[in-house]
C-alpha positions as CSV (number, residue, x, y, z in Angstrom):
1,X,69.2,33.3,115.3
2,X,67.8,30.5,117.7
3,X,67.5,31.0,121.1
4,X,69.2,28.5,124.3
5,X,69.0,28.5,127.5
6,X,71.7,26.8,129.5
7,X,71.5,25.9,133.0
8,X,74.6,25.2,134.7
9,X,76.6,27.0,131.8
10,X,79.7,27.5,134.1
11,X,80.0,23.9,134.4
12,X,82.9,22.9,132.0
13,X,80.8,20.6,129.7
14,X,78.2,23.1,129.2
15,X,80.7,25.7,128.0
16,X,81.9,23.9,125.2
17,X,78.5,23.2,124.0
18,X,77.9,27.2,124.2
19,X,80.7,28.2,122.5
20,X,79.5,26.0,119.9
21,X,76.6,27.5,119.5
22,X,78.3,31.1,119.5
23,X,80.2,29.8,116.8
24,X,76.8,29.7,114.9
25,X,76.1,33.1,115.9
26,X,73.1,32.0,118.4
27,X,71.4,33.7,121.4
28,X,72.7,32.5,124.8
29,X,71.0,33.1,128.3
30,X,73.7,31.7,130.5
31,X,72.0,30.8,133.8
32,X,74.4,29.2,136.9
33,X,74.4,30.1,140.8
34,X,77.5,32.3,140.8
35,X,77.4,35.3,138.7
36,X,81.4,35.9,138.7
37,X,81.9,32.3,137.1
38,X,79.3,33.1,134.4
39,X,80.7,36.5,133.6
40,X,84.0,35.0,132.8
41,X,82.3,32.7,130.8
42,X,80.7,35.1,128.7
43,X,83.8,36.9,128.3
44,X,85.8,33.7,127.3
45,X,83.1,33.4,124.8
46,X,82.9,36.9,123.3
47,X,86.3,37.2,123.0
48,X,86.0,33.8,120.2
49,X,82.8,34.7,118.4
50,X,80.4,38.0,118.2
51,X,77.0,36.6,119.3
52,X,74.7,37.9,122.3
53,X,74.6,36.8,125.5
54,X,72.6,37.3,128.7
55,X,73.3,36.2,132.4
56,X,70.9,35.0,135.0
57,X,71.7,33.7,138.3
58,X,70.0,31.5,140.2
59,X,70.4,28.3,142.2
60,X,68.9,25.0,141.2
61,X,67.2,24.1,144.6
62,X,65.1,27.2,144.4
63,X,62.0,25.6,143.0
64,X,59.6,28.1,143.5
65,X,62.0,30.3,141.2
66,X,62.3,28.3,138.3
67,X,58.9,29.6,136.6
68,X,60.2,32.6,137.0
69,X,63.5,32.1,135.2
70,X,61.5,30.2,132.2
71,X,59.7,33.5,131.8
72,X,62.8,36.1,132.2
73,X,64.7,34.0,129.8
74,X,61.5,34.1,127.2
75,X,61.1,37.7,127.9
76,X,65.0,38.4,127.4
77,X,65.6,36.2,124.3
78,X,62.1,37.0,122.7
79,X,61.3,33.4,122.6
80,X,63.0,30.2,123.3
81,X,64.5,27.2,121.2
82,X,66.4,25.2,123.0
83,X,66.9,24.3,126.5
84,X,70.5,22.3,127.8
85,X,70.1,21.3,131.8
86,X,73.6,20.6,132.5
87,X,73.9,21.2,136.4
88,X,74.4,18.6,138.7
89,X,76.7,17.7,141.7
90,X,79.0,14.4,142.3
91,X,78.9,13.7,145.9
92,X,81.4,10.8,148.2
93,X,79.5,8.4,147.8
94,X,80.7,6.7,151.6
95,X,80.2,9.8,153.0
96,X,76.7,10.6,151.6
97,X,75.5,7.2,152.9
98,X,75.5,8.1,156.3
99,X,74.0,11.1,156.2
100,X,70.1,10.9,154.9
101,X,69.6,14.6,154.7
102,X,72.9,14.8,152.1
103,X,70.8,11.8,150.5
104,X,68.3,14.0,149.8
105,X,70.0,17.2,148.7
106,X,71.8,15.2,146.0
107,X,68.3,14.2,144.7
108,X,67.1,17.5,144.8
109,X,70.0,18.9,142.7
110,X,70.7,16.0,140.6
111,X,67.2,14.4,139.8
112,X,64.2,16.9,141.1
113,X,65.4,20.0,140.1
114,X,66.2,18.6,136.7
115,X,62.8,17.3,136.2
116,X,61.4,20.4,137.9
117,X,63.2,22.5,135.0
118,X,62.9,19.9,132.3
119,X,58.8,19.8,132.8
120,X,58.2,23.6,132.4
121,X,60.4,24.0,129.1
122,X,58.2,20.8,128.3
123,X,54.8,22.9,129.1
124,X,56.6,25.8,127.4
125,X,57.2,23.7,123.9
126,X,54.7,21.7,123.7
127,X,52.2,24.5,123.6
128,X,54.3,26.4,120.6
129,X,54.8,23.3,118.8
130,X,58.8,23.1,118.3
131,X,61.7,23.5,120.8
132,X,64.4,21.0,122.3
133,X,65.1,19.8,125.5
134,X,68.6,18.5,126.0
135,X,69.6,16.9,129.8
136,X,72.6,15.5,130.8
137,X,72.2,12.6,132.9
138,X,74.8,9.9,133.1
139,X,76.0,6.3,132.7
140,X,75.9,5.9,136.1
141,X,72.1,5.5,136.2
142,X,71.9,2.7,133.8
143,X,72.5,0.3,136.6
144,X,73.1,0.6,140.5
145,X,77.0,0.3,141.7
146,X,78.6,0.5,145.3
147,X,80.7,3.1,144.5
148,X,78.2,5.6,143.4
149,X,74.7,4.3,143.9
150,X,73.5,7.5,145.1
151,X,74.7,9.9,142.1
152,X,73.6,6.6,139.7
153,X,70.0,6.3,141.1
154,X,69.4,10.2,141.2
155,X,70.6,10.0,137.1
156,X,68.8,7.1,136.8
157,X,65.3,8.8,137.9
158,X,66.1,11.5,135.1
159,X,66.7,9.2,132.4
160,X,63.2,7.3,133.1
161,X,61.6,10.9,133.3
162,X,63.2,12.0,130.3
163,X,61.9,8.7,128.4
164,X,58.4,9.3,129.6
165,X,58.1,13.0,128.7
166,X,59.7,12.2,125.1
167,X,57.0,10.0,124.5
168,X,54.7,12.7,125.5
169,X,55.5,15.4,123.6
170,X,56.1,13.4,120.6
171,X,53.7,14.2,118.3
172,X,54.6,18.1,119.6
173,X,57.7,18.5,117.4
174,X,59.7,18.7,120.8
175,X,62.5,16.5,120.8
176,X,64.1,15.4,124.5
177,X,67.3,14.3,124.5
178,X,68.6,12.3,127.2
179,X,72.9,13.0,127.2
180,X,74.8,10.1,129.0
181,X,78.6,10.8,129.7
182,X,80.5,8.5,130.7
183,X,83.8,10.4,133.0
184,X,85.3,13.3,131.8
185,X,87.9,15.2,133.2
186,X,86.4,18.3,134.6
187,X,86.5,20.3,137.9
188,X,83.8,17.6,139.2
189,X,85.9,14.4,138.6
190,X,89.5,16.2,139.7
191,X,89.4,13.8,143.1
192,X,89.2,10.5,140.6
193,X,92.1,8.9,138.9
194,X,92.4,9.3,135.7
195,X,92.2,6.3,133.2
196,X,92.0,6.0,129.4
197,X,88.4,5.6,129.5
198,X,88.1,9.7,130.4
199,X,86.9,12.0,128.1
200,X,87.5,15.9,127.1
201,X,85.2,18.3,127.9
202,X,85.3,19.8,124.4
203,X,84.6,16.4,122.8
204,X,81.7,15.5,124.9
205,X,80.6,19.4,124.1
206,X,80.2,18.7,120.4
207,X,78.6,15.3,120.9
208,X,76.0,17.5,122.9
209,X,75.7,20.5,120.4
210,X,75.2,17.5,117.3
211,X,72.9,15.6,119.4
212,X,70.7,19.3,120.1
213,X,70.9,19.9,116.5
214,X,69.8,16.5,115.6
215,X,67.1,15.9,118.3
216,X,68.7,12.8,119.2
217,X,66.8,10.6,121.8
218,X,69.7,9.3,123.6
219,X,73.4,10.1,123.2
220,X,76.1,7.9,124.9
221,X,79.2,10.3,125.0
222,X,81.8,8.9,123.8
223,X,80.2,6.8,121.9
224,X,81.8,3.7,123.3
225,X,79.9,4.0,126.3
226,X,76.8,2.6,125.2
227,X,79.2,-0.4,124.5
228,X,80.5,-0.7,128.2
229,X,77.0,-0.3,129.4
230,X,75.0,-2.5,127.3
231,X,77.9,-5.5,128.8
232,X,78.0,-4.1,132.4
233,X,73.7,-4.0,132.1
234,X,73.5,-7.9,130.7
235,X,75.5,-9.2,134.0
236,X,73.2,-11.2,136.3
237,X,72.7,-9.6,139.4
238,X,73.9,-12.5,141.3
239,X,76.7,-12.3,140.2
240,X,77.3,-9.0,139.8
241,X,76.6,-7.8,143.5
242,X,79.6,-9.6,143.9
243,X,81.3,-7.2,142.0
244,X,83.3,-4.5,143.2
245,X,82.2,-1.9,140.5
């Protein structure tokens, strides 16, 4: 039975990739800042597969508590596996702008918190030899767009943090995987229209749970992304500023 830790499980992505892993029977510790949400989570999920789960809550902008999670989650599950960072905000993008202080609270939640969380499962792994690290990032940070620079830049620092601590813990038997959706319709992107290009929650779940099992670097989900973005990356920036992307 392996162990995984999921922070941000009531998030709609991250519970398709755990009832995945309930499928296999696995040990979940469900961590997200509402306890309500995660209970009905875990009920959703018991009521599909017999497996074991535990609940933590906790918020993703208390720093000084995240040690502290690491360790109940260890303590709890008797060891740890796997780690899927899946929290993370989308913020209006015009309205953030004006304000520097939002600025910052969207990097704290979408960039520093991650790396915060990401580095001591890192510490944690690397000294037991084995484990995986799986983050979702985004598209959006593989290149800077008006219409949601902010969000793009705060994924973009994870991804290059990702990339340096999987070269790191390389010769550890840790794996990092760096998850890139591109949009999916969930709670978070309810505000957007909706275009072909969207994808299901429960499809880019099982691109998550194979890329875990896999210890995939990078995973562009759906697949096509890495398509789109390796086109939308190649455009020169003189011409692309003039771009309304």
């Amino acid at each position: 039975m392996k162990k995984i830790m999921i922070f941000g499980a009531a998030s709609a992505i991250a519970q398709e990739t755990a009832k995945l892993f309930a499928r296999d029977g696995e040990h979940l510790f469900l961590v997200d800042m509402n306890i309500s949400r995660l209970e009905a989570v875990r009920d959703d999920i018991l009521a599909r597969f017999k497996t074991k789960i535990d609940l933590y809550e906790a918020n993703a902008l208390d720093f000084d508590k995240h040690q502290e999670l690491f360790e109940k989650a260890i303590q709890t599950l008797g060891g740890l596996d796997y780690v899927l960072i899946a929290h993370g905000t989308l913020p209006d993008q015009t309205k953030t702008q004006e304000n520097p202080e939002s600025i910052i609270r969207e990097f704290n939640i979408n960039c520093v918190s991650v790396i915060s969380l990401a580095s001591i499962a890192a510490n944690y792994f690397e000294k037991q030899n084995q484990g995986c690290i799986a983050v979702i990032s985004s598209v959006a940070g593989d290149r800077g767009r008006q219409s949601n620079y902010i969000y793009g830049a705060a994924k973009g620092g994870v991804t290059t943090f990702l990339q340096g601590l999987r070269n790191r813990v390389a010769h550890s038997g840790v794996s990092v995987v760096t998850i890139k959706p591109g949009m999916v319709d969930t709670p978070m992107t309810a505000h957007l229209p909706k275009s072909p290009l969207f994808a299901k929650p429960n499809d880019v779940g099982k691109g998550i749970y194979k890329a875990m099992l896999s210890g995939k670097d990078v995973a562009y989900l759906p697949g096509y992304w890495r398509l789109i973005m390796t086109i939308i990356k190649m455009i020169p920036e003189g011409i692309f500023k003039k771009m309304k992307l």
